[in-house]
Steps between C-alpha positions, in 0.01 A plus 500: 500500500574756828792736421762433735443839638177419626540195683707446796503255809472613810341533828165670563240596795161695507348524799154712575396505137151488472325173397855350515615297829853589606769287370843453407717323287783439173357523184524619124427807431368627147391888412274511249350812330192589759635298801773313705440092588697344749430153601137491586468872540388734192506859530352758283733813405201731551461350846871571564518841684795541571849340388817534706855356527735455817746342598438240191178436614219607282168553676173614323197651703153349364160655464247447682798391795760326550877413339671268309935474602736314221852442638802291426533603134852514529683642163156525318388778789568786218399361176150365662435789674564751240288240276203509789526842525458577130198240446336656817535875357354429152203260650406828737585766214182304310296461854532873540365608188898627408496275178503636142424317162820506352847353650683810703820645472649434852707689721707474853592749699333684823213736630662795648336652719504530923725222466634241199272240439593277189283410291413394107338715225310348229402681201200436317362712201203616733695519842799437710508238804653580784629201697613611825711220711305324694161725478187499319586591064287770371454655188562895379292590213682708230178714427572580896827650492518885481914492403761243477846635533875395569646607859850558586523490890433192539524354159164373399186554325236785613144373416258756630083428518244748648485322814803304533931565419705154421885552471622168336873474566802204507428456125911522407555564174124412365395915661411615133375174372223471759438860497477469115273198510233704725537788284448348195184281639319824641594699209336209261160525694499830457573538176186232442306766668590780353425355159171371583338801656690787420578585841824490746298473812421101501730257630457141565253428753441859612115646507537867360240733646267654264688851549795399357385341197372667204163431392453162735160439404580455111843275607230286708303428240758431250662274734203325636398153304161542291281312743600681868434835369205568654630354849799728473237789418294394812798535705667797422121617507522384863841688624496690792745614743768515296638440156478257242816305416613349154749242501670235293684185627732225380312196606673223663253274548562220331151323491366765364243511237548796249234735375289358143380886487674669241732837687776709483695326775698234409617144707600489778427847557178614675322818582317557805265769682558587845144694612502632884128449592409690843757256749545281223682423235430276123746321322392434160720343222380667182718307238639142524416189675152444665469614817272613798434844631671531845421730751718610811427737801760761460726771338515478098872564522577218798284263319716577146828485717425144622314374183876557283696369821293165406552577110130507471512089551124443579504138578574510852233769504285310365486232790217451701502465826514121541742479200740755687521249786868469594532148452855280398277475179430823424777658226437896642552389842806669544368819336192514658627529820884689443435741182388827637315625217297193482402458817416909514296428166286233633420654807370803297269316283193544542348384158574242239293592151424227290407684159174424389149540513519574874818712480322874499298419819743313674760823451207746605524256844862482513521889480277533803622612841 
């Protein structure tokens, strides 16, 4: 059974929608989780760019072209669109990568910044959402911010990252509760961290050169899983250019397989090498669920930047070229060709390193410009 909320007669009208011929019409509408069907059309959130309201008309811009009107709602106009709107935001928080494991604490309020935009904020243990009206959600790491802080003038919420400043504002009377809930998050991770290596200088998703950690080599190996030792030795063997980095993640990955090697690092954590190589740059997950050895053409500290943007989620890495097709079928499609750090990520991958037999030789080729 439809919630009232999500079904509503009306009339519609897509034109210049791609496979689609134009047409027009009265029909029932129903918004379900991932998409909106109207009559005989069915469109996919993820392949809704951009949603917008006037003059009780709600029109919605479609990927790859083309839009789809809905008019004469009449008194349901606010309770559908606020309905659409929500369904939309949390079917594009997933398709961008913005998604945690555990249900969020969520916020409304505004981005303050050249001008008010409003927006939502979901917390998740790992990360907060931003939502921004009408654009593209995106996710900001707690291992990523530098401070968090209360403002004054305007009221609002500081968050402060080495390459970015977020002022979240509007928030009313909930100010110290959402500055309390990021606190408390980041604090937790690093807390984690702390206690497992003795050290203040990890956070969640950050690579840590090899001059600010104490002793690096002896952390790698007690953080690397019994049997990719000897790969980790090979590539910190390897480094040149620059400086190792040690890292440790909370995975979010939620087809992951975990680790059957015994270490110190528990689930879902991870720990991870980061080894500049000439122009390039290994990834190398020394302690948790399978994975391959990537390698990217560019800085160590760009490549760590982008990799805890994407909370180290490797499956849309992972995608060969054919799989990373943007087709309606393909469940990254809105990822693969809006998320920044993805698309910077793929472009910069020049090897994917299957570890076996094979792996030492195919490295040797992947490190050679």
């Amino acid at each position: 059974m439809v919630d009232d909320t999500r079904r509503a007669d009306l009339a519609y009208a897509i034109s210049g929608a791609d496979g689609l011929s134009d047409q027009s019409g009265s029909a029932a509408a129903v918004i379900g989780d991932d998409g909106l069907s109207v009559g005989p059309v069915t469109v996919s959130f993820l392949d809704a760019d951009r949603l917008r309201a006037t003059d009780y008309r709600i029109e919605i811009d479609l990927w790859p072209s083309g839009r789809l009107t809905l008019d004469n709602l009449g008194r349901r106009f606010d309770t559908f669109f606020a309905e659409l709107s929500r369904a939309r935001n949390q079917a594009r928080v997933r398709g961008l990568l913005a998604h945690g494991v555990t249900m969020p604490v969520a916020f409304t309020g505004a981005l303050l910044d050249a001008a008010v935009q409003p927006a939502e904020f979901h917390i998740y243990d790992t990360h907060l959402a931003i939502i921004p009206a009408d654009a593209d959600p995106y996710q900001v790491p707690f291992g990523a911010l530098t401070a968090v802080a209360a403002q004054e003038t305007p009221p609002g919420v500081l968050l402060t990252a080495e390459r970015s400043r977020i002022v979240v504002g509007q928030l009313a009377r909930r100010r110290d509760e959402f500055l309390r809930a990021v606190v408390e998050r980041r604090d937790a991770q690093a807390r984690f961290l702390m206690e497992l290596t003795g050290l203040s200088c990890f956070a969640d998703g950050r690579a840590v050169p090899r001059s600010e950690v104490r002793s690096l080599d002896e952390l790698v190996k007690r953080f690397t899983a019994p049997d990719r030792v000897g790969g980790a030795e090979q590539l910190l063997a390897a480094a040149q250019g620059g400086e190792p980095r040690l890292g440790f993640v909370q995975l979010l990955d939620r087809d992951a397989e975990p680790d059957e090697g015994a270490s110190d690092v528990p689930q879902p954590w991870a720990s991870y090498l980061l080894v500049p190589i000439g122009g390039r740059v290994a990834f190398e997950i020394l302690a948790g669920p399978s994975a391959a050895t990537y390698v990217f053409e560019g800085d160590a500290a760009v490549v760590g930047s982008h990799l805890q943007a994407l909370h180290a989620r490797r499956a849309p890495l992972a995608l060969s070229d054919t799989e990373a097709r943007l087709t309606p079928a393909n469940p990254y499609r809105l990822a693969l060709r809006r998320l920044e750090p993805l698309r910077w990520l793929r472009a910069a991958t020049r090897a994917r390193l299957i570890h076996n037999d094979g792996w030492a030789t195919a490295l040797r080729q992947a490190i050679t410009l």
